[in-house]
N, C-alpha and C positions, 0 to 999 in steps of 0.2 A: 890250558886245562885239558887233559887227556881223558876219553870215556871207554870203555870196552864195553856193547851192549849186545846182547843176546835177544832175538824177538823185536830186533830193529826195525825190522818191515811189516810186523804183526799189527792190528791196530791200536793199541796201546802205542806202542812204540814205537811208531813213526811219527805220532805227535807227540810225543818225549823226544825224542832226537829232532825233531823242528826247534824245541824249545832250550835244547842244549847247545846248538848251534845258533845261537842267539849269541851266547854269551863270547864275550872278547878273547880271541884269540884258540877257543873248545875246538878238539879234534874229535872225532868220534869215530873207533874200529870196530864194526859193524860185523857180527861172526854169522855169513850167510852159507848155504850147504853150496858144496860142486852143483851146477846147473842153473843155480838160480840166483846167480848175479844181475841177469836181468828185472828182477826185483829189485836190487840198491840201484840201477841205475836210473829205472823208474822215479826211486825216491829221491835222487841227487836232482834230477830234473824239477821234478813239484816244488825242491826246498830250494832249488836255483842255487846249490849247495857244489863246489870245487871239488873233484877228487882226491884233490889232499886235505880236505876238513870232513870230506864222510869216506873211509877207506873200508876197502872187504878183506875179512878175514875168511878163509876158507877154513873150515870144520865140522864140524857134528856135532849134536849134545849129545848123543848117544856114546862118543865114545872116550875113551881116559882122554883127559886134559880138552874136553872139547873137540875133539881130532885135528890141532893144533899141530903146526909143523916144528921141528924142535927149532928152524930159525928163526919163526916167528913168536915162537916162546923166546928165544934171547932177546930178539929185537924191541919186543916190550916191557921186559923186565924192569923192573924202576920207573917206567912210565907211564902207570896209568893209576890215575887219582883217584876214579871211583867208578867202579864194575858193578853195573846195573844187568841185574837178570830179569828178564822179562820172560824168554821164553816159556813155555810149557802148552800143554794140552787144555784148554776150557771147552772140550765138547762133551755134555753130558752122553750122548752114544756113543764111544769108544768106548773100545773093550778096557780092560782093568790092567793086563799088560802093558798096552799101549800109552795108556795112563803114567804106569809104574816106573816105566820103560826111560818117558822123558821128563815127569813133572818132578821124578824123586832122583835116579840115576842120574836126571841128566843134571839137577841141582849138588850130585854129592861134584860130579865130572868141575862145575864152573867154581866151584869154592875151591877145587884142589888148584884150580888154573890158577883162580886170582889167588893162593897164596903162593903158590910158585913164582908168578910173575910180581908179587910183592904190592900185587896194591893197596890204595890206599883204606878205602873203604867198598863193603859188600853189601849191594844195597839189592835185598829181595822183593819181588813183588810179588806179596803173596795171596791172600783173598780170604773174605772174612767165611769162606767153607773149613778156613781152619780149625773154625771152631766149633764144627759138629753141628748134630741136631741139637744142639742147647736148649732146654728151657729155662726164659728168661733173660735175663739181658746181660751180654760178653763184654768186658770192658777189653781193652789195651794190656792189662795186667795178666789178663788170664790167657792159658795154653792148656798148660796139666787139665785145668777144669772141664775140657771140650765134652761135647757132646755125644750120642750112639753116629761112629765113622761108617756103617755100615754100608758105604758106597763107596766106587773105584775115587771118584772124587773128588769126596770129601776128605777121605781116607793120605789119598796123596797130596792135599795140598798140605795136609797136617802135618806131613811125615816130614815131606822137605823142607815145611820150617822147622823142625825141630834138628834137623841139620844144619840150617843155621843158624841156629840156636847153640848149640855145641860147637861152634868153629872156634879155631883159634885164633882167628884174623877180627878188625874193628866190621860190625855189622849193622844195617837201620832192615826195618822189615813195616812193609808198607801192606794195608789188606784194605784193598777197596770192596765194595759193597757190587752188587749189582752195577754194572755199567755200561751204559746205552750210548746212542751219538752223542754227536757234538752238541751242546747247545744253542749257537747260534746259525748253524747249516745241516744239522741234522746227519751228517755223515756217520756213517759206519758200516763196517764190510760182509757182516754177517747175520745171522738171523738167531738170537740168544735173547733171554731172557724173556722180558716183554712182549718181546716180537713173536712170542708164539701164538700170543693172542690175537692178532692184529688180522690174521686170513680169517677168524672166526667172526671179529666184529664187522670184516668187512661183509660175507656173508650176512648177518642181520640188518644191514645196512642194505643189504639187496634186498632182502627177505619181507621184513617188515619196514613202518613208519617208524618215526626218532620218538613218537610219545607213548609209543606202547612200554607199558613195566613188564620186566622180564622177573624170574624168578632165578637169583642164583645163591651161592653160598659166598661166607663171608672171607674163607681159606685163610692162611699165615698171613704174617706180617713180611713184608719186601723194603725193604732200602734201596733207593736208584738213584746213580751220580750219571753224569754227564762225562764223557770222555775227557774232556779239555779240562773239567775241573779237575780229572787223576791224575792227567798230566803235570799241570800246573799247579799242584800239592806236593810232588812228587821233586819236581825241578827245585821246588823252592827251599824245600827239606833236606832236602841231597846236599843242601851247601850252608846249611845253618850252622853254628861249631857246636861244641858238646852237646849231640845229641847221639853219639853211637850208643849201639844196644838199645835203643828203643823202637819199641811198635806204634805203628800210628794207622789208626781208623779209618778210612777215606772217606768215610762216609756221610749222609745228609742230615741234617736233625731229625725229619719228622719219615716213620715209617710209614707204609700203605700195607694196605689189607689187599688182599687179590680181588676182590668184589670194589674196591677204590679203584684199585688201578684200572681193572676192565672200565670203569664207569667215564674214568679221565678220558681216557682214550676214546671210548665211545661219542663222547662228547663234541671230539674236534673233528670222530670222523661222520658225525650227521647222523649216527647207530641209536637204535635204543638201550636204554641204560636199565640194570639192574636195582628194579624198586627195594625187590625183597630181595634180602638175603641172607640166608640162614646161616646162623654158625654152627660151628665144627659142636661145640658143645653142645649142640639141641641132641642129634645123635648120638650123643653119648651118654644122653639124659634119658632116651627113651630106652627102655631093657628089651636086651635083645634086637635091637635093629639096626648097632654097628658091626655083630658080629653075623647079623644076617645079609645086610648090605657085602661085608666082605664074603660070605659063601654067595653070594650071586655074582656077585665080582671076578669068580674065581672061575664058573662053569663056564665050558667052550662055548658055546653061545655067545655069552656077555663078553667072553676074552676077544673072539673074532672078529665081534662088531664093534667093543672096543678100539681093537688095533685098525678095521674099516677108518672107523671114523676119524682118528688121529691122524691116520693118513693123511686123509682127504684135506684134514688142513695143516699137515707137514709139521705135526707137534707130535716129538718123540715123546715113547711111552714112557724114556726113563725119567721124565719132567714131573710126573705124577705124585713122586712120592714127597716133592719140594711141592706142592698147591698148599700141604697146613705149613709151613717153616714154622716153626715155633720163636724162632732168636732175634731178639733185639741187640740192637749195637750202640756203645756209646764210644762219643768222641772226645770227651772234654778232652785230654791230651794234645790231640792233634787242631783243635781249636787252640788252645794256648800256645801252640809252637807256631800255629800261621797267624796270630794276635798281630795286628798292626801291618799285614802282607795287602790286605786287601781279596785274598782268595780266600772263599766260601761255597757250598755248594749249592747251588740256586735251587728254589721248589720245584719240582718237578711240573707242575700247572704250567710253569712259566715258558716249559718249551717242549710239551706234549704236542703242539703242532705240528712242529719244527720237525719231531721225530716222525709223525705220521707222513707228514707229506713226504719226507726224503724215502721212508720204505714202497709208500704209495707208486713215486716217480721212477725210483731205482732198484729195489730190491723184489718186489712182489712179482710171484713168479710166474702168475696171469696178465701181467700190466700190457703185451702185448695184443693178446686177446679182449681183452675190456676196452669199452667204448672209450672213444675220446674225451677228456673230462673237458675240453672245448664244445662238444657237441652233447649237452646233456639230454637229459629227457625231455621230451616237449610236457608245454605246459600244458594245464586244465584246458584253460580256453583255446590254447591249438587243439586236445583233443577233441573237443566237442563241439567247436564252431560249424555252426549251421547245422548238428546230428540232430537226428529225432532221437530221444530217448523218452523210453517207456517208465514209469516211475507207479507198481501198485502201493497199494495200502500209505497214499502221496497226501491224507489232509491230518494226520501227526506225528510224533516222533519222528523218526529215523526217515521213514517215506517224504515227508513233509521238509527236513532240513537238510533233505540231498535236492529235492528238486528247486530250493529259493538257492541253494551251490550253487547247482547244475544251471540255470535260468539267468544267472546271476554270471558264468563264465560264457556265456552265450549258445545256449543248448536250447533247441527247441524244445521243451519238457511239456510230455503228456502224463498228466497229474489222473491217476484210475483210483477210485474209492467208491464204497455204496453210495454214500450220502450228498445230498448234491448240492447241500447247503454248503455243508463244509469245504467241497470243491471249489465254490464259487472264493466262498474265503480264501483260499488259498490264489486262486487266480487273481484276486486283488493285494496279497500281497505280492506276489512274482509281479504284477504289472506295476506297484510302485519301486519294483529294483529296477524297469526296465526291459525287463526280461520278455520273453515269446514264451507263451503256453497256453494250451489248449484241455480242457475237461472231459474225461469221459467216466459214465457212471456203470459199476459193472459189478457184480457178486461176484469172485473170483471163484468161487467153494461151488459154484454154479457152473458148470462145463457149457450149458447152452448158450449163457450167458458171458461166457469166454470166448466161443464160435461167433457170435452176435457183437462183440467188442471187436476183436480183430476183422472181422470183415470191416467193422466204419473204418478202423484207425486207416488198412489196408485203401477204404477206398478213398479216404481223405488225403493220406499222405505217401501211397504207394510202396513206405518198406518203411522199418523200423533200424535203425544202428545200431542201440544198447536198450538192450531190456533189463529191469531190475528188478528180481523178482521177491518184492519186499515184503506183499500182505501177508499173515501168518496169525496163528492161533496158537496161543502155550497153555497148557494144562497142569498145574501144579498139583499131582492127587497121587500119593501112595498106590501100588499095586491092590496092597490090603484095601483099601479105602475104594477101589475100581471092578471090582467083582462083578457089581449088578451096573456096571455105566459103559457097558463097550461101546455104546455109540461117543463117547471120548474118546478113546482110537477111531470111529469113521468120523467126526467130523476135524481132527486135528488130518489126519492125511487126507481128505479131500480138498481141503485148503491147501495145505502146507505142500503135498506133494501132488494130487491131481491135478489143481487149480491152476499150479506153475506149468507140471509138465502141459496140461492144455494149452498154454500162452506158447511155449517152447516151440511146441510141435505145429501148430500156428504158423508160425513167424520165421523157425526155419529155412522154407522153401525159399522166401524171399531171399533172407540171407546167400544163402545159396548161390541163387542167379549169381547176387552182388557180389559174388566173393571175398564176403567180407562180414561180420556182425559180432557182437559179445553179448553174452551173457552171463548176468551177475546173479546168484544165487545166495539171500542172507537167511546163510546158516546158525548155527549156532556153537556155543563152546560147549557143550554137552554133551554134542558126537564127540568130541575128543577126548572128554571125558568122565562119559557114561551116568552122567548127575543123576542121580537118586531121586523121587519123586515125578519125573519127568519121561516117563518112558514113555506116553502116545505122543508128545511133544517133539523127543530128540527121532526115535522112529520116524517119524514122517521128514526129519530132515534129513535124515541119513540115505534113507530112499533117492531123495532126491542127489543128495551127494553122489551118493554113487550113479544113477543115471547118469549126470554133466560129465562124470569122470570115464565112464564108455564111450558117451556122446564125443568128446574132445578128443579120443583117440582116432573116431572116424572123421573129423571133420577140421583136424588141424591144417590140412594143405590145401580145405577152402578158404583159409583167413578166417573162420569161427572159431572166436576164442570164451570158453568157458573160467569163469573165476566161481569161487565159493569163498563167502566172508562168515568164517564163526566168530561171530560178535560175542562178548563180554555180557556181563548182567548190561543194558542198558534202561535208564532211567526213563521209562514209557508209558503210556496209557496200562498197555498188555500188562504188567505188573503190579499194578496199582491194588489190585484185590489181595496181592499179597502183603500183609502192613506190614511186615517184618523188613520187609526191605525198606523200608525208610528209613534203616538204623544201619546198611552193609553198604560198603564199597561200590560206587558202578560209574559208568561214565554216561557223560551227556550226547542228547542227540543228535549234537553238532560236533562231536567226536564220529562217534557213529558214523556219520555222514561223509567225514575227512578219510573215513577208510574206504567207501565207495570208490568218493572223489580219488582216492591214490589207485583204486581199482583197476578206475579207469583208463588213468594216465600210465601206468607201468602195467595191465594186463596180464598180471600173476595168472598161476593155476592157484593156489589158495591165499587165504590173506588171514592170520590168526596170531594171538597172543602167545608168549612164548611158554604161558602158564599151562596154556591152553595144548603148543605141540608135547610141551612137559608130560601132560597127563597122557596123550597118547601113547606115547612111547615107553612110559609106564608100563599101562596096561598091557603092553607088547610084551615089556620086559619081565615084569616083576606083576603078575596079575593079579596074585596071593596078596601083595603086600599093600596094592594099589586098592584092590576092594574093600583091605580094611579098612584104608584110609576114608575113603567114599562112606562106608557103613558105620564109621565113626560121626562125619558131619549127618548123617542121615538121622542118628538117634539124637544128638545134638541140637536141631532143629525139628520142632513138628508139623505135624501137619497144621496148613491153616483153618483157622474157623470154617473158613467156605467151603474148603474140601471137606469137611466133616457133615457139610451140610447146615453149619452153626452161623451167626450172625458176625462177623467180622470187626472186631476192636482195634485201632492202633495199639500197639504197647509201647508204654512211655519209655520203656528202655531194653536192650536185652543183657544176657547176661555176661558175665567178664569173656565165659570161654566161649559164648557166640562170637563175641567181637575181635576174640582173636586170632577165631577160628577161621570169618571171614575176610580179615585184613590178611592175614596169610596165603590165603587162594581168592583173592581179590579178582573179580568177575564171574567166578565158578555160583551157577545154581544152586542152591540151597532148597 
């Protein structure tokens, strides 16, 4: 059996022509351009493959007859049984020429070869972009019906099937779906499709923990095959009888959403995964805010730092306009023609590892510069073995369930709070973990009393490691509501930000000497979001953010490393006066606590929810659109009793659009 294959060495089609050189007695003439023979011989090697069963054809797709010599047109004439085109262009950034040039000219150039040379059959492989932006689902049957081409393409894959579609010769026309590695080794040579995601997840994988919810959208629907299964669809069809003139599907049964896919992936690669995510249709529900998103979209600003950011993780911008794909694909056809084959497309679940790790190992284009994944990050208890760390506001919540962590990974933990009862408690709980720690009782909102703690800690234990600057005061009170209470602005920033900077400024010298110390500041998600009701609250944190973030420019090449955690609503004492929240979203304060502890051990410059950078860059962005948002959940929720100055009721429930309002922006202040 004789093959004439185009795109021999491409990755499709190197493991097509493994699988055709299988067969008893298959030749295969391989049309490779002047210069790059060194390619098939490459391939003749890997397949262990004879030079007389994978031969080079010298030509062009670009030019009549393939650039085909007129001897080697006689010499194959009558001899080739089925003339697989594979070639063509799948890079969504080339130009639309280049596109034109090879994916359609060079399909009319291989149909006039193979009917000159009289083959048998013309077997196209073509992609299911032939079928436009479709809405709704494209079967096998359909062409004429395709969808808006409005891309170089989509446009060319269309065209040159419809060339052969109109041939005069026997033809089969194959349109795979999306298609990624190998299934069981993860191979493949490029970085398409999926793979655009992949520099982004790994980023959030640096960035933050695996438990934090991110906020993204839900985008189109995606189909993804496995290389090998296209292959081995493709081998098996090519040689069934009476099937010319058919199209066949490549495709998988079940499709993904682009918020799946991210999530799959995220999954194997340790990342946090998108809780929420919004569909295309919320935006198109609300009036006026798709067509105002696309006027922001459009101004030099948003285009620049657009293109910035794509960059940065090597995902061209013409990929954008495929995030909604609207088109489902069906198969039944090409399941009844591989009935009884034994080839199927496997779920994608099934070797989203496979795929990560092979990009991870071989393609990712930091992989040299990234740490050894032999040598990971040390753990909790390497970081903290034997450190003193400082632990305020340490006898509840968040204070409290970092220091039985901390105590518990073997950290000397100084547990600082007013009350000294509750200190003691806590000292009996760290001591049935085990653990080493010591009690000191201190009004942190007291600057004397800050002076007078660091002197004992200093003369007890002569330098501090990691301070963690937890105690804190929140004020849940309208502006309106705050008119006659300014001592709510002085006693939230003498806590929140004098009390800390006091301990800081303390405790740096020491650091100093040692060349070495961190400090952890817990922030809040408010600065990033500007939460309504909470201005003497996020003010005095913000203060303090920005100090650590001057401090850390002067003090990075003493080994002083500054981290700031904007925490989530956490479920705490400090909140408790607000009943409403008994009824919203928040995490616990041994979550809380696990962001410290990651604090720790990987020594960010920030540690925050991706809801959280969300609203930032927002309000960067779009500040008009952001404050409504804000001034929406503001009138939404009121004030509480206690802020009014009124006696405080639980409510037994709230109401639909509270609940949806806060599942939506799930840890944001209310």
């Amino acid at each position: 059996m004789n093959y004439f294959v185009t795109g021999a060495t491409g990755f499709i089609g190197r493991i097509l022509v493994a699988r055709l050189l299988r067969r008893e007695g298959a030749r295969v003439f391989a049309l490779v351009r002047p210069g790059s023979e060194y390619k098939l011989d490459a391939l003749r090697k890997r397949l262990n493959a004879k030079p007389d069963e994978l031969i080079a054809i010298k030509g062009d797709m670009t030019k009549k007859h393939l650039g085909l010599s007129k001897r080697d047109r006689d010499d194959l004439h009558g001899q080739i049984q089925h003339f697989m085109h594979l070639a063509a262009i799948y890079d969504l950034s080339k130009d639309a020429d280049s596109q034109q040039l090879t994916n359609i000219e060079g399909t009319r150039n291989a149909l006039a070869l193979a009917e000159e040379m009289g083959a048998g059959c013309f077997h196209h492989i073509s992609s299911v972009a032939a079928g436009g932006l479709y809405e709704g689902t494209f079967d096998e049957t359909m062409f004429e019906e395709a969808g808006p081409l409005d891309d170089p393409y989509l446009y060319t894959k269309h065209e040159s099937e419809r060339l052969v579609r109109d041939a005069g010769i026997a033809t089969r026309i194959y349109r795979p779906s999306m298609v990624v590695g190998h299934s069981r080794t993860g191979e493949i040579d490029k970085i398409d499709g999926p793979y655009y995601l992949f520099k982004l997840i790994q980023r959030l994988h640096d960035l933050l923990p695996p438990w934090i919810p991110l906020l993204g959208i839900e985008g189109g629907r995606f189909n993804i095959v496995p290389v090998d299964y296209v292959a081995d669809a493709i081998d098996y069809l090519a040689h069934q009888p009476d099937l010319d003139g058919e199209c066949f599907h490549l495709t998988a049964d079940r499709h993904y959403s682009l918020g799946q896919v991210m999530n799959l992936f995220a999954s194997v690669a340790d990342a946090p995964k998108m809780a929420v995510r919004l569909d295309n249709s919320l935006f198109r529900s609300i009036p006026g805010l798709g067509a105002l998103s696309r006027g922001v979209g459009n101004m030099p600003p948003s285009r620049y730092m657009l293109h910035q950011a794509m960059e940065s993780l090597d995902i061209p911008e013409a990929t954008l306009k495929f995030l909604t794909f609207p088109t489902t694909y069906s198969n039944e056809r090409t399941k009844a023609a591989l009935a009884g084959s034994g080839i199927e497309a496997p779920e994608l679940e099934s070797y989203t590892q496979v795929l990560w790790d092979y990009w991870a190992n071989h393609l990712d284009p930091d992989r040299e510069g990234r740490k050894d994944d032999t040598m990971p990050l040390p753990t909790l208890e390497e970081r903290v073995d034997g450190k003193i760390v400082l632990i305020t506001g340490a006898t509840s919540g968040i204070g409290k369930a970092s220091a039985l962590k901390l105590a518990r990974a073997g950290a000397h933990v100084l547990v600082v709070a007013r009350t000294r009862e509750k200190l003691d408690e806590t000292l009996q709980e760290i001591e049935k973990l085990g653990g080493r720690a010591e009690a000191y009782s201190c009004d942190v909102s007291d600057l004397e009393d800050c002076d007078r703690l660091v002197e004992q800690i200093l003369k007890d234990h002569g330098h501090v490691d990691v301070l963690v600057n937890n105690a804190g005061r929140s004020i849940r009170r309208s502006v309106m509501h705050s008119f006659d209470r300014f001592h709510d602005f002085e006693r939230t920033m003498q806590l929140n930000y004098f009390g800390s900077l006091r301990l800081i400024m303390k405790l740096l010298p020491g650091m100093a000497e040692n060349q070495g110390g961190h400090i952890i500041n817990i922030s809040s998600i408010g600065v990033l979001t500007n939460a309504p009701r909470f201005s003497a609250y996020v003010a005095s944190k913000a203060a303090l953010d920005a100090f650590s973030r001057c401090a850390a420019s002067e003090m990075a090449h003493q080994g002083i490393r500054f981290t700031t955690i904007n925490m989530p609503l956490v479920r705490t004492p400090m909140i408790a006066p607000t009943k409403i929240y008994n009824h919203v979203p928040t995490i616990s304060p041994n979550q809380a606590a696990d962001m410290i502890c990651d604090a720790i051990i990987r020594q960010p410059k920030r540690i925050a929810t991706q809801l959280g950078i969300l609203g930032s860059v927002m309000h960067f962005l779009t500040p008009k659109v952001t404050e409504t948002i804000m001034n929406t959940g503001y009138k939404l929720f009121a004030d509480s009793a206690a802020a009014r100055g009124e006696k405080e009721d639980t409510p037994k429930r709230i109401s639909r659009e509270q609940r949806a309002f806060s599942r939506l922006f799930k840890g944001i202040h209310w």
